[in-house]
N, C-alpha and C positions, 0 to 999 in steps of 0.2 A: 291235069293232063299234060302241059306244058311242060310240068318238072318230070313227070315220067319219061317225057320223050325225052328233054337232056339231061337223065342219069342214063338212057339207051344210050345215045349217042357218046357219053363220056367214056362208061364202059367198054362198049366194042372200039372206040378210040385206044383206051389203055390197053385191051386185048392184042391189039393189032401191033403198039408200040414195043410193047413186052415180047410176041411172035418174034419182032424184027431185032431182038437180042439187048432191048433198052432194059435197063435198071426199073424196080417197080419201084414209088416213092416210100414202099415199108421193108424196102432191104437192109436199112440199119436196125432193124429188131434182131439182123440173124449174129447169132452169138450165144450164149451163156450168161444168163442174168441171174442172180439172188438177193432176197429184202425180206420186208414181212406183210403180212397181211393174215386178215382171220385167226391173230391172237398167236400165230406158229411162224416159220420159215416157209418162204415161198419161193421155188425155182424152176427156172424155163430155159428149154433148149428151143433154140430155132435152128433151122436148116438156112442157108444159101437162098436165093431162088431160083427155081429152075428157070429153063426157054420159056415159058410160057407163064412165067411172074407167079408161080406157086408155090406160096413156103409150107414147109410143115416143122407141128413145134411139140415140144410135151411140158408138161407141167406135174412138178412134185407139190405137194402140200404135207408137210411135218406138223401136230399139235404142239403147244408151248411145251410140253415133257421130253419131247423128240420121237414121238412114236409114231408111224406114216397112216394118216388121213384118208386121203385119196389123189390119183393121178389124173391128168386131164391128156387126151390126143389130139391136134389142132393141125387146121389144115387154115391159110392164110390167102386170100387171091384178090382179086377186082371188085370180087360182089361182097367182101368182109370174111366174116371169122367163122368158119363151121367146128363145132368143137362134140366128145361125147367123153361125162366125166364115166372112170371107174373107183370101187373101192377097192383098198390095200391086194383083196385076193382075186383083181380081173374081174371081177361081175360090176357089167355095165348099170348105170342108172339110168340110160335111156334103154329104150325097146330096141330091139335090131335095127329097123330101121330107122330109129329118131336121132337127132341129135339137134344139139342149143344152135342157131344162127343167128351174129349178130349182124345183122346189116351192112352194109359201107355207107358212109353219111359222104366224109372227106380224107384226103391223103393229101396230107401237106410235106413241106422237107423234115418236119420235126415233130409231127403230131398225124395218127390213126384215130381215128374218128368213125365212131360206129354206133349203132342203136343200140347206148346202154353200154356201152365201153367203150374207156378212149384210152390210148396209148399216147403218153409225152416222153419225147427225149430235152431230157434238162440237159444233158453235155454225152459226148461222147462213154463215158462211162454210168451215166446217170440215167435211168426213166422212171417216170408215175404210170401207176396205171390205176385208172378210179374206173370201179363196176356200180353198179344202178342196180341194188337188190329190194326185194319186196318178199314179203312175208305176212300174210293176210291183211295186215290194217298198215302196219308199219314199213316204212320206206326209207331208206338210207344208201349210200355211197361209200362202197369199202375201197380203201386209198393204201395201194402196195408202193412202197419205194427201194426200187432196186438197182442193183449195181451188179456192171458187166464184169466175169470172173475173167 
C-alpha cells in the first residue's frame, strides 16, 4: 500500500512538473535510432515531448532477407509505454481496444525502466534496449543495440 501511494504521489509530482514546461527524464529517446534485434533490422522514431511530457514513437521491424515484419505505434508518458503492434498491411494484433502496457518502474537520467522493458542510453548516440519475452514454458530477454541516425 505504502509503494502504491508513493508511485501516486511520484506520478502526479512528474505530471505537474512536465505541465510547468520541465523536460521529462525520457526526452533523450526522441531521435531516430537503428540496431538489431529479432534476427532483422530494428528502427524507432520518437517525437519531441510535448507540454505535458508525452512522446510518441513508431517502430519498424525488417526480417534478416529485408522483407518488412511488422510496425509498432507507441505513445511514451509518466505511467510507461502503451504500444499496439500492426502487420506489414495495417491489421492490428491487438483488438480495437487493446493495446501492450508496459508499466513505469524508474526514470533515471540515462535509463527507462519499465515492467518488462528497459531502455539504456550507453552515450549520446548509443542505447540497449532488453524486452522480457515468454512463450508458453520458455523465457528469455531479447537485447536490441541501437544507434541514433
Amino acid at each position: 500500500m505504502k509503494k502504491l501511494l508513493l508511485l501516486s504521489i511520484l506520478f502526479s509530482f512528474n505530471a505537474i512538473c512536465y505541465s510547468q514546461g520541465n523536460t521529462p527524464p525520457y526526452a533523450w529517446l526522441a531521435g531516430n535510432w537503428t540496431g538489431d534485434g529479432f534476427g532483422g533490422t530494428s528502427e524507432e522514431l520518437w517525437s519531441s515531448p510535448s507540454e505535458d511530457g508525452t512522446m510518441m514513437g513508431v517502430y519498424r521491424h525488417h526480417k534478416g532477407d529485408g522483407s518488412l515484419n511488422f510496425y509498432e505505434f507507441m505513445v511514451m508518458d509518466s505511467t510507461g509505454l502503451r504500444l499496439k503492434h500492426f502487420n506489414p498491411d495495417m491489421m492490428s494484433w491487438e483488438t480495437k481496444e487493446d493495446f501492450v502496457h508496459f508499466k513505469a518502474i524508474e526514470f533515471t537520467d540515462d535509463k527507462i525502466v519499465l515492467k518488462g522493458l528497459v531502455f539504456e542510453r550507453k552515450s549520446d548516440t548509443e542505447m540497449e534496449i532488453r524486452l522480457d519475452l515468454k512463450n508458453k514454458d520458455k523465457s528469455w530477454t531479447e537485447v536490441f543495440k541501437m544507434k541514433r541516425k
